[in-house]
N, CA, C and O atoms as a printed pandas DataFrame, in Angstrom:
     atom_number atom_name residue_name chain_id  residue_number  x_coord  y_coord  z_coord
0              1         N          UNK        A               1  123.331  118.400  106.220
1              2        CA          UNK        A               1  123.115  119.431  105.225
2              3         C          UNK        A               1  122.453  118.808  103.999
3              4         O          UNK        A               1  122.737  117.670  103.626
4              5         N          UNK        A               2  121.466  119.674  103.316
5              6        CA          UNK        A               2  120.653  119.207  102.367
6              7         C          UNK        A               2  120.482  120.076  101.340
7              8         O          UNK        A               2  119.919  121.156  101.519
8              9         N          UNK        A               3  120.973  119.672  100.101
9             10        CA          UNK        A               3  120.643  120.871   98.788
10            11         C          UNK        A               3  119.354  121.447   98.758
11            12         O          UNK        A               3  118.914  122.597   98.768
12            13         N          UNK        A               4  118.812  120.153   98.712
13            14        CA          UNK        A               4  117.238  120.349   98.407
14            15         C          UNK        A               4  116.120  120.959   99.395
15            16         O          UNK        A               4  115.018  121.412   99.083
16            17         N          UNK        A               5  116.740  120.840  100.748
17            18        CA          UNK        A               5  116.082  122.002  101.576
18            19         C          UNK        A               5  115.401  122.969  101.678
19            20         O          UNK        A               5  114.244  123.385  101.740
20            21         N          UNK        A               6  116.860  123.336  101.683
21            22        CA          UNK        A               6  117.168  125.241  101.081
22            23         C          UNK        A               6  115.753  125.422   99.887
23            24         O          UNK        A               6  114.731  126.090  100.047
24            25         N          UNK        A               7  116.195  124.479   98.573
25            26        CA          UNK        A               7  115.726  125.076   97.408
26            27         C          UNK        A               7  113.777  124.827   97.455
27            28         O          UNK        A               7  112.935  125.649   97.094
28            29         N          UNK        A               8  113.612  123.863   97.845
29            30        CA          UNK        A               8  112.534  123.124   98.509
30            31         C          UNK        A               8  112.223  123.023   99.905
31            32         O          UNK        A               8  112.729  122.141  100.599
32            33         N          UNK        A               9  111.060  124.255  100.565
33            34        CA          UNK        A               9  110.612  124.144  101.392
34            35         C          UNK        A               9  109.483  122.913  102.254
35            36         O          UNK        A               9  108.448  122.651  101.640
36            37         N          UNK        A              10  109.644  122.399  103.248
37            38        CA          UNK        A              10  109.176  121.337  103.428
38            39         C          UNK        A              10  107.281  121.756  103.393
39            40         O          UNK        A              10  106.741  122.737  103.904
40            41         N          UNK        A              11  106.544  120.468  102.501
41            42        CA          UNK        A              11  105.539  120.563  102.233
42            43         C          UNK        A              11  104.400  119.686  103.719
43            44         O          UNK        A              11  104.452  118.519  104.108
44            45         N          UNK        A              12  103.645  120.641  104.122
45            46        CA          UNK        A              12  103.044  120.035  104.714
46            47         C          UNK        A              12  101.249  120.122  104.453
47            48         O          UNK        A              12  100.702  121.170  104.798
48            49         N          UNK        A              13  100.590  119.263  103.987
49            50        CA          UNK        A              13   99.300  118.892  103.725
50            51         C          UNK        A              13   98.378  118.709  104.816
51            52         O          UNK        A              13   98.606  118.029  105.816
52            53         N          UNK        A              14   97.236  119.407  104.551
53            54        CA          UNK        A              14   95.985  119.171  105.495
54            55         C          UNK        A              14   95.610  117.370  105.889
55            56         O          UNK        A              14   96.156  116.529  105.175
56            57         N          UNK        A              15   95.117  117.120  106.493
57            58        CA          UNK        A              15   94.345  115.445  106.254
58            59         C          UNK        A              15   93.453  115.447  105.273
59            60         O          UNK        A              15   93.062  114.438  104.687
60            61         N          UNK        A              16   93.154  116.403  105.091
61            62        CA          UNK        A              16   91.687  116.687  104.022
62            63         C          UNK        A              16   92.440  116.507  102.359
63            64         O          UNK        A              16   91.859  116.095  101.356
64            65         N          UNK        A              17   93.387  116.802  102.429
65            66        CA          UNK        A              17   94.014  116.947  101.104
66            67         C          UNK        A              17   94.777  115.346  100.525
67            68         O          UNK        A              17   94.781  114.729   99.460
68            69         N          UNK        A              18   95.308  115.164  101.751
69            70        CA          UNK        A              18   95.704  113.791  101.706
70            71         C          UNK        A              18   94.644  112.932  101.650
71            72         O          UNK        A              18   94.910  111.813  101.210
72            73         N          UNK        A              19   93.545  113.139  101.966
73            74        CA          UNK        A              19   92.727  112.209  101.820
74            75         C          UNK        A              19   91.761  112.153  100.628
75            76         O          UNK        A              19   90.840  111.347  100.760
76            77         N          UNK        A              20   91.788  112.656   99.820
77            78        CA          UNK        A              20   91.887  113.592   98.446
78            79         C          UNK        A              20   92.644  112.675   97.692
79            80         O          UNK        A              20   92.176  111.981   96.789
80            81         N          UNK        A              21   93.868  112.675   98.084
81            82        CA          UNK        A              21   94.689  112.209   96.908
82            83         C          UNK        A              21   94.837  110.607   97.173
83            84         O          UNK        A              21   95.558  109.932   96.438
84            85         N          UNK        A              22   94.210  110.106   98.123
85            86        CA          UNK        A              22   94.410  108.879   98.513
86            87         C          UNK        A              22   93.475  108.481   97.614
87            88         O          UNK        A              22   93.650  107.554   96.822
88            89         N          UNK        A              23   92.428  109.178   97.703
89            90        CA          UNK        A              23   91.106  108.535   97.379
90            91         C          UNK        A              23   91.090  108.688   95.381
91            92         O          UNK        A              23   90.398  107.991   94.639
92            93         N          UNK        A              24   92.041  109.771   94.952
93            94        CA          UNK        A              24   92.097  109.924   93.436
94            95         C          UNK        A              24   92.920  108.722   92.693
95            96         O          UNK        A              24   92.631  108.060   91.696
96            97         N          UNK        A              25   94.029  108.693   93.537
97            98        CA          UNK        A              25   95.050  107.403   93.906
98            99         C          UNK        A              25   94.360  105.981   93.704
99           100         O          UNK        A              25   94.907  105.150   92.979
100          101         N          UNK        A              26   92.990  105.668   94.438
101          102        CA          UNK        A              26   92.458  104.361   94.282
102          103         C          UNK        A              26   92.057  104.724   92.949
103          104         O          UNK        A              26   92.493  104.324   91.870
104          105         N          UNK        A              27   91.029  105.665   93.248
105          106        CA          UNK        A              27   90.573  105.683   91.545
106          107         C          UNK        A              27   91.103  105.246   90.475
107          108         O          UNK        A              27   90.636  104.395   89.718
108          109         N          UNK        A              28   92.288  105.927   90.364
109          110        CA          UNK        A              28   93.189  106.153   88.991
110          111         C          UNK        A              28   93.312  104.556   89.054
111          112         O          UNK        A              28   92.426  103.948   88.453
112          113         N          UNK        A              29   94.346  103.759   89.736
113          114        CA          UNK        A              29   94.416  102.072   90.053
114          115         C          UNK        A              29   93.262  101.192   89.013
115          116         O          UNK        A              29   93.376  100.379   88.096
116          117         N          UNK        A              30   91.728  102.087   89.971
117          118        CA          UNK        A              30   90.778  101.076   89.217
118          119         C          UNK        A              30   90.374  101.313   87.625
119          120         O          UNK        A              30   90.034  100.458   86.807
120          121         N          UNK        A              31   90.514  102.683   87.453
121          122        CA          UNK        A              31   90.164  103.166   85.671
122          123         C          UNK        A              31   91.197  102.054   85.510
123          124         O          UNK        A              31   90.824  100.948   85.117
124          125         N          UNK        A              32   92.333  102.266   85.763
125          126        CA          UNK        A              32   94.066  101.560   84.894
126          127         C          UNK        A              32   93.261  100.029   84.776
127          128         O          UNK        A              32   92.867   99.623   83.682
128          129         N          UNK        A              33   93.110   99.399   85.790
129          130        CA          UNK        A              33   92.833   98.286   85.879
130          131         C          UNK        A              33   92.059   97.612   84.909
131          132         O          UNK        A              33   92.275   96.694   84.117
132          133         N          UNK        A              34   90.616   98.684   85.337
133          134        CA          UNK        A              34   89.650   98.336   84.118
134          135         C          UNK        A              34   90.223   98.721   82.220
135          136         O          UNK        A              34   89.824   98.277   81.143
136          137         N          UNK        A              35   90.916   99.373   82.459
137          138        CA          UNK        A              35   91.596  100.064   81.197
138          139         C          UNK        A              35   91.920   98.645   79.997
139          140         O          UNK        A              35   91.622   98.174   78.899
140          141         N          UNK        A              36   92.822   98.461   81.320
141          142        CA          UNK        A              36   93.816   97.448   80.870
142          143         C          UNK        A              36   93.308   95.777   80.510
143          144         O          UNK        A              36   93.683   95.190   79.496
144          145         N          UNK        A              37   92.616   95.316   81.297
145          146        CA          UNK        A              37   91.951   93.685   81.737
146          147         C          UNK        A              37   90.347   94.044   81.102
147          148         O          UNK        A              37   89.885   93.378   80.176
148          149         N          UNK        A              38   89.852   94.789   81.518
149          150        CA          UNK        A              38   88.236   95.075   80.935
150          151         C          UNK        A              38   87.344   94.619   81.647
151          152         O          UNK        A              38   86.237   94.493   81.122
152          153         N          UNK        A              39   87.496   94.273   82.882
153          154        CA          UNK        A              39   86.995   94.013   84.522
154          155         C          UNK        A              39   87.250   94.501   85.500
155          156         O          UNK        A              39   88.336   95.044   85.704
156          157         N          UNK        A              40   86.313   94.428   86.347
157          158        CA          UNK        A              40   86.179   95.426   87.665
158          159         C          UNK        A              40   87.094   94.255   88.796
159          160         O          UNK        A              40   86.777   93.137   89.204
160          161         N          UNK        A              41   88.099   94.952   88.996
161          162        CA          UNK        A              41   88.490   94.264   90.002
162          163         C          UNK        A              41   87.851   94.504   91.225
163          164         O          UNK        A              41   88.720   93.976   91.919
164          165         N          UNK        A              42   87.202   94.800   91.855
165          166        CA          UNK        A              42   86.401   94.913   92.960
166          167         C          UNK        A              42   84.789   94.501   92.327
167          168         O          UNK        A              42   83.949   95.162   91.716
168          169         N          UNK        A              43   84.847   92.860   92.882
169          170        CA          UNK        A              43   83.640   92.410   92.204
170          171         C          UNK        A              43   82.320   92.794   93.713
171          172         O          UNK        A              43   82.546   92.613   94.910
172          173         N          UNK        A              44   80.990   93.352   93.075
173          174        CA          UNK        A              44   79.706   93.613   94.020
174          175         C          UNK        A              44   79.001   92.851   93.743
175          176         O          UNK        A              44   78.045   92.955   94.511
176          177         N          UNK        A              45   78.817   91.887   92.903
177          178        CA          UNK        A              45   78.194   90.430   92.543
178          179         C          UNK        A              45   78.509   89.404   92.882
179          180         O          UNK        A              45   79.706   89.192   92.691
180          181         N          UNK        A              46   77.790   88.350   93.469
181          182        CA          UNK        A              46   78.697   86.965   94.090
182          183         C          UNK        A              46   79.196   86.349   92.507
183          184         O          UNK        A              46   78.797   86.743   91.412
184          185         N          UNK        A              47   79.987   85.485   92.738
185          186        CA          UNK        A              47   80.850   84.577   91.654
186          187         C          UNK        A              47   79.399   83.569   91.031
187          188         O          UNK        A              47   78.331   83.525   91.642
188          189         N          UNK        A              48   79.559   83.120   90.242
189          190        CA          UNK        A              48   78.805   82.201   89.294
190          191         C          UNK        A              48   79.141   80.821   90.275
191          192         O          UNK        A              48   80.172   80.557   90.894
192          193         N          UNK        A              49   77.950   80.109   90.170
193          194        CA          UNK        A              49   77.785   78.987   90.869
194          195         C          UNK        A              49   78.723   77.960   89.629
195          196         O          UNK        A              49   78.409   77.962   88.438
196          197         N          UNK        A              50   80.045   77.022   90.267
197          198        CA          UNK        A              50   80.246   76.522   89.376
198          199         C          UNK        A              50   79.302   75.029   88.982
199          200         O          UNK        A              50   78.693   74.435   89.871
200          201         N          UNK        A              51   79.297   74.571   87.585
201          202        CA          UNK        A              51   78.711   73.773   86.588
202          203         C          UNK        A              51   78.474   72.468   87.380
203          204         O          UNK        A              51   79.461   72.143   88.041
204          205         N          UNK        A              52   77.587   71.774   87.464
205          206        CA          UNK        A              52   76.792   70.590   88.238
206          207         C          UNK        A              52   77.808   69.376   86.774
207          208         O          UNK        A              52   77.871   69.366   85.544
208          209         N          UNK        A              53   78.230   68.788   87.594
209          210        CA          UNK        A              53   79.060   67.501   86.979
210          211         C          UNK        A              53   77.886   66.090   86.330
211          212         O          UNK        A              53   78.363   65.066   85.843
């Protein structure tokens, strides 16, 4: 037996919707990320060659 049952019918989502919120879900992650640090954590540029000794 379950309170919340009753009061709350069970939710069931398309794939389309879930995949929606998966994809708003990364988003939000990367704004925060960049928000926060002020870099793209998902780098599309290779790394800097490091400094010749």
């Amino acid at each position: 037996y379950s309170v919340d049952s009753r009061l709350l019918p069970r939710l069931t989502w398309s794939p389309r919707v879930k995949v929606a919120l998966l994809a708003l879900a990364f988003i939000a992650a990367i704004v925060t990320w960049v928000a926060l640090y002020g870099v793209n954590p998902i780098p599309v540029t290779a790394p800097p060659a490091p400094a010749a000794p």
